[in-house]
N, C-alpha and C positions, 0 to 999 in steps of 0.2 A: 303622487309626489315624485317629482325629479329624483333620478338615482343621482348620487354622490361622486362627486370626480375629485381627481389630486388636485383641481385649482381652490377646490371649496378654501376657507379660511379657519374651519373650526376643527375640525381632527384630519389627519394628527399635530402634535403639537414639534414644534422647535425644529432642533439641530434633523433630527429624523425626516419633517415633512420636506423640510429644504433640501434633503439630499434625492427624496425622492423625485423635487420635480427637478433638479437639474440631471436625473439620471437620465429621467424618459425623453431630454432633446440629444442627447448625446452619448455611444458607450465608452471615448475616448477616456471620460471624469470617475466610470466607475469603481477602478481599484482606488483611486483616490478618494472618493465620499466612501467606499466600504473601509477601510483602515480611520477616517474621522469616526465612522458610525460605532467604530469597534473600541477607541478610545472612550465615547458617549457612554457607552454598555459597561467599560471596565468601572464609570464613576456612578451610574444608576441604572441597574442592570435592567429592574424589574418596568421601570419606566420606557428605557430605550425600545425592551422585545413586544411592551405593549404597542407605542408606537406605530415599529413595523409592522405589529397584526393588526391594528387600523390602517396602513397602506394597504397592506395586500387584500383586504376586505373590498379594498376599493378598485383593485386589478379583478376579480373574482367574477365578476359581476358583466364583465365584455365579452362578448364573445367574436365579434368581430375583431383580425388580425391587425390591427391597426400597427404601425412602427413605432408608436409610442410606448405600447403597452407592452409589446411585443422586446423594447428596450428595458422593460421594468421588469420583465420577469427573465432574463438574462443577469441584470442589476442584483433581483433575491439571489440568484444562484452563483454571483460573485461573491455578496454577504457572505453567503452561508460557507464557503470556498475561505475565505479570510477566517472566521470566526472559527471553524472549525481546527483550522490549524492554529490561530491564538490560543485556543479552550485545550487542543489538545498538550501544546507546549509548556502549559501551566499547569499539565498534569491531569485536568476534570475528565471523568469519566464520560462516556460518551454522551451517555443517555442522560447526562444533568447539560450536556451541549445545548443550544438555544435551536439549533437544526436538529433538534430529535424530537423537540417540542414543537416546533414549527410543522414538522413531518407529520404527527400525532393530531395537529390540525386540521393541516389539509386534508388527512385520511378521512376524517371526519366529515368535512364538506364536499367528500369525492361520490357522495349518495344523495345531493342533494337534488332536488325539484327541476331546478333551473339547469339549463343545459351547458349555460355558459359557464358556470360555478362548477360543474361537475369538468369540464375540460380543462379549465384553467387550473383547476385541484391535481387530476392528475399530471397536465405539462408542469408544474412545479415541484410536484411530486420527482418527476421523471428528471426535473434537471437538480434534485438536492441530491438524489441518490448517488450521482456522479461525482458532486465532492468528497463522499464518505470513499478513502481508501480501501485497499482489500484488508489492509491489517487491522481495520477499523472495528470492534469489536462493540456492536449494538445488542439489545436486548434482544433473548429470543422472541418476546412479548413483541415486539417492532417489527420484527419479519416476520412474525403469523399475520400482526395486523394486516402489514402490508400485502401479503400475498393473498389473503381474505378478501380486502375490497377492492385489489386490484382487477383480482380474476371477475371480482363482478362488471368491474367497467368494460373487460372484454367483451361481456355479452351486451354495452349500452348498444342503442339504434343510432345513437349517432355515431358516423367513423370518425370523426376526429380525438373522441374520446376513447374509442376502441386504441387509435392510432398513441394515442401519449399513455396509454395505461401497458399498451405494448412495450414503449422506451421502460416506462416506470417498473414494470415486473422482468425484467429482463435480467437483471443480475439475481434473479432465484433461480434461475434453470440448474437444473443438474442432472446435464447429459449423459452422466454416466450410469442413473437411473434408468430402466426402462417403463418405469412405473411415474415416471415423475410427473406432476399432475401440469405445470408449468408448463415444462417443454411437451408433451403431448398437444396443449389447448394451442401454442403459438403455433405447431404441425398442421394445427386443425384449422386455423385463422390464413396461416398459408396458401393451406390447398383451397380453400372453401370460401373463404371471403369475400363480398360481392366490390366490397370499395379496394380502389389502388392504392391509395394512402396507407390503407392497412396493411396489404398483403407487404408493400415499400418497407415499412417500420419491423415487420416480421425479420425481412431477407436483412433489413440492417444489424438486426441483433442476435440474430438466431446464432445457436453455437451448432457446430458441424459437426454432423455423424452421420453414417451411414443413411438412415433413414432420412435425414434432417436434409443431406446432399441428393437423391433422388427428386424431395420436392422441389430442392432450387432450381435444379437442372431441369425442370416441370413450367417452374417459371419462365425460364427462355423462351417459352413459346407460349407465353403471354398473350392476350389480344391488346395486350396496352402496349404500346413505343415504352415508355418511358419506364415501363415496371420490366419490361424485357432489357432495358440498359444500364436498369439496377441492376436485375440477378445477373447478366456478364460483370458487372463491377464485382459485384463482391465476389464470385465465384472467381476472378482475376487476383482479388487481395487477401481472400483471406483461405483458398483452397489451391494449396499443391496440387498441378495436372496429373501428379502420377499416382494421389488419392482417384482418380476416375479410371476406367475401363480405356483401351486403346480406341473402342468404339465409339465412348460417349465423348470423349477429346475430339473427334475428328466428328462427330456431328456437330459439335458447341461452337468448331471453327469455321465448318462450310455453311450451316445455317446463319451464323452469325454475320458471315461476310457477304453473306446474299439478302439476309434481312432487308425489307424497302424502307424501315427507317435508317436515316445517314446517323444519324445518335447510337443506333446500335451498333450499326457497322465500325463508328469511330473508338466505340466504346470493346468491341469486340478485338482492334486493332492495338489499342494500349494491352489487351491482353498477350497477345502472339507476340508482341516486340518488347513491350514492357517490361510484364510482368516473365510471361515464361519463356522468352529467348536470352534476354538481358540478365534477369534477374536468376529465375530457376536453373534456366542452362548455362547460366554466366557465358552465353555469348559463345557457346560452343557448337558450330551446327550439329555437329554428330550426335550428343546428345538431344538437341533438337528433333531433329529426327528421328530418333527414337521411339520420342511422343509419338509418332504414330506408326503406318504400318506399308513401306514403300509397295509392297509387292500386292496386299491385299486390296490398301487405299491411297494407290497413287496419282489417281485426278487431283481426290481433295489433301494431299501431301502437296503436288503440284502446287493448289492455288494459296495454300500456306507461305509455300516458299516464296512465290511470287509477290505475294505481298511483303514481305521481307526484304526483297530485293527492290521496290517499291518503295517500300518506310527508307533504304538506304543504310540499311544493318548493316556493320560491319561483318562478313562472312572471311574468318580467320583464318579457315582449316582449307581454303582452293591449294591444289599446285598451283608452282607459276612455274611462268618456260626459261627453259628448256624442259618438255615433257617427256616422259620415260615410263614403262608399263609401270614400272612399282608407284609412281603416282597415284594411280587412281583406285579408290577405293569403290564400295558402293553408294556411301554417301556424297563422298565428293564429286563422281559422276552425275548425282542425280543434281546435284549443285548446280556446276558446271552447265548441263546442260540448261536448267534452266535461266541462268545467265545468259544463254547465249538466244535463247527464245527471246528474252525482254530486249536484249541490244535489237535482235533483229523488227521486234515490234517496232522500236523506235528508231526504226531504219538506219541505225549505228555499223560501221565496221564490226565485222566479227572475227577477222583473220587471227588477230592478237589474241583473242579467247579459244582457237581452237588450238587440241593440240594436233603434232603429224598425223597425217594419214596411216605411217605406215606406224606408227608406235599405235595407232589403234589398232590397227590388224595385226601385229604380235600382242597385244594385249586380248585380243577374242580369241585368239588360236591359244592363249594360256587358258584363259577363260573354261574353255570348250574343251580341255585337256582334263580340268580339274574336275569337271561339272558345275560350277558354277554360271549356272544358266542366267540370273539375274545380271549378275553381272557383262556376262556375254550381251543381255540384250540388249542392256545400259549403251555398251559401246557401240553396237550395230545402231543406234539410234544415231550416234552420230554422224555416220557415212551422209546423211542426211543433208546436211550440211554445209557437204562438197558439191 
């Protein structure tokens, strides 16, 4: 017997089936059909939610990513998005909500036979959980369920059902557990995982801690392109560089920028400019530098900078001339000089960037006076240059 599609004519009926099929050609229409659908509900509740559990019966059953289907189950999690905030404005408790029963479903069908029913259960799973706020206040009976036969789908053999049970159990971790059974298994799925999809869905959700950031940092050196330009993303948006060691900063940057995929390399490069020049450092080089370590790791401090100077960062903290020894610090030196390396790369004038001759040699002869030998040898690099 032919399986069941949304063009069939017999279930579901009415207002319901109709909005179904004008979801799956379009997602422009669907706050619009969810707000009719949620009218329908306020006049026959019990009629409307059966409905919709006859569409989604009929999404369940695909497993192929088609963009149709793939629009219908985007469309539940609009529903459920609207509904949730009508049901809660009217006061009903959560768990009498139509997405807690729906939820209660899926779980349901997330152990079934069929592979394609078991993925689709949990991606639906994974995108209701996202409507329920954090103030949103579910039965504890609903998060045991859930995290009961979520954790079983993490062990399914197919990844894509490992990969949407991963979205779907994600808001149980609690990191601050060391025991917590949640985040341990997504540690375990991280390191261990044979599919990229998985390990992807882990780095996307994973909450950071100590343990949690060693594995991501594990991920950079990936055998995947693309799972190695997820963990630089996230480890770019969701971890402060001064959560990491001075070391591990200045491997994440030089590895990253020599990676032979250009996706990681680009992806490596919103981080330095992005994220922690722009954003962390607000655009300060000195604190920039910071981040790492001139004296112990100045090749790859070098090709930081350089790339910075490259992106076209603005570098706020240079002198400009007239130069004079109390100019130049050690950070600004190290600037400086590398300015004056790329001009000369791109066979540019350099006269305008350099300062005197002779304010460098009162500036060594202070240098050398004080002991400040880095400093001293900052500037003796520049003689270079004459």
């Amino acid at each position: 017997m032919p399986r069941p599609t949304l063009k069939d004519k017999s279930e579901p009926r009415g207002v319901v089936r109709q909005a179904f099929q004008e979801a799956q050609a379009s997602l422009v229409v669907h706050k619009r059909l969810a707000r009719t659908l949620w009218q329908s509900f306020l006049e026959s509740r019990q009629s409307v939610e059966d409905d919709v559990m006859s569409c989604i019966k009929l999404i369940l059953p695909v497993f192929k990513r088609e963009p149709a289907v793939e629009r219908l189950v985007q469309f539940v999690v609009r529903l459920c998005t609207v509904f949730n905030q009508e049901q809660d404005a009217l006061g009903e408790e959560p768990m009498e909500w139509f997405t807690s029963s729906l939820t209660v479903f899926l779980l349901r069908c997330s152990c079934a036979d069929d592979k394609a029913v078991r993925f689709r259960s949990c991606q639906l799973v994974a995108g209701i959980m996202k409507t329920f706020t954090e103030d949103t206040e579910l039965d504890d009976s609903l998060w045991d369920k859930l995290q009961e036969m979520m954790m079983d789908r993490l062990d399914d053999v197919i990844p894509i059902v490992r990969a949407q049970a991963v979205n779907a159990i994600s808001r149980l971790q609690n990191p601050g557990d060391a025991d917590d059974e949640v985040t341990i298994k997504l540690l375990s799925l991280l390191y261990t995982d044979g599919s990229k999809e998985v390990r992807k869905a882990v780095l996307t959700v994973i909450a950071i801690t100590p343990s949690s950031l060693k594995i991501l940092l594990l991920r950079t050196r990936d055998e995947r392109d693309d799972v190695r330009r997820h963990a630089v993303t996230v480890l770019a948006w969701k971890v402060n560089p001064r959560q990491l060691s001075i070391e591990e900063r200045v491997q994440l940057v030089s590895r990253g920028l020599r990676d032979r995929s250009a996706q990681v390399r680009k992806a490596t490069g919103v981080m330095i400019v992005d994220k922690w020049y722009h954003e962390r450092c607000q655009s300060d080089i000195d604190l920039f530098l910071k981040l790492f370590d001139i004296e112990t790791f100045e090749k790859e401090t070098e090709t930081a900078v350089k790339f910075l100077l490259e992106a076209k960062a603005e570098l706020r903290q240079l002198p400009t001339s007239p130069f004079s020894p109390s100019d130049f610090s050690c950070s600004q030196l190290f600037i400086l000089k590398q300015v004056i390396l790329c001009a000369k790369e791109r066979e540019e004038d350099i006269d305008a960037c350099l300062p005197p001759i002779e304010s460098i040699r009162q500036a060594m002869a202070e240098a050398v006076t004080s002991a400040d030998m880095t400093r001293a040898s900052l500037l003796l690099s520049f003689l270079s240059f004459f």
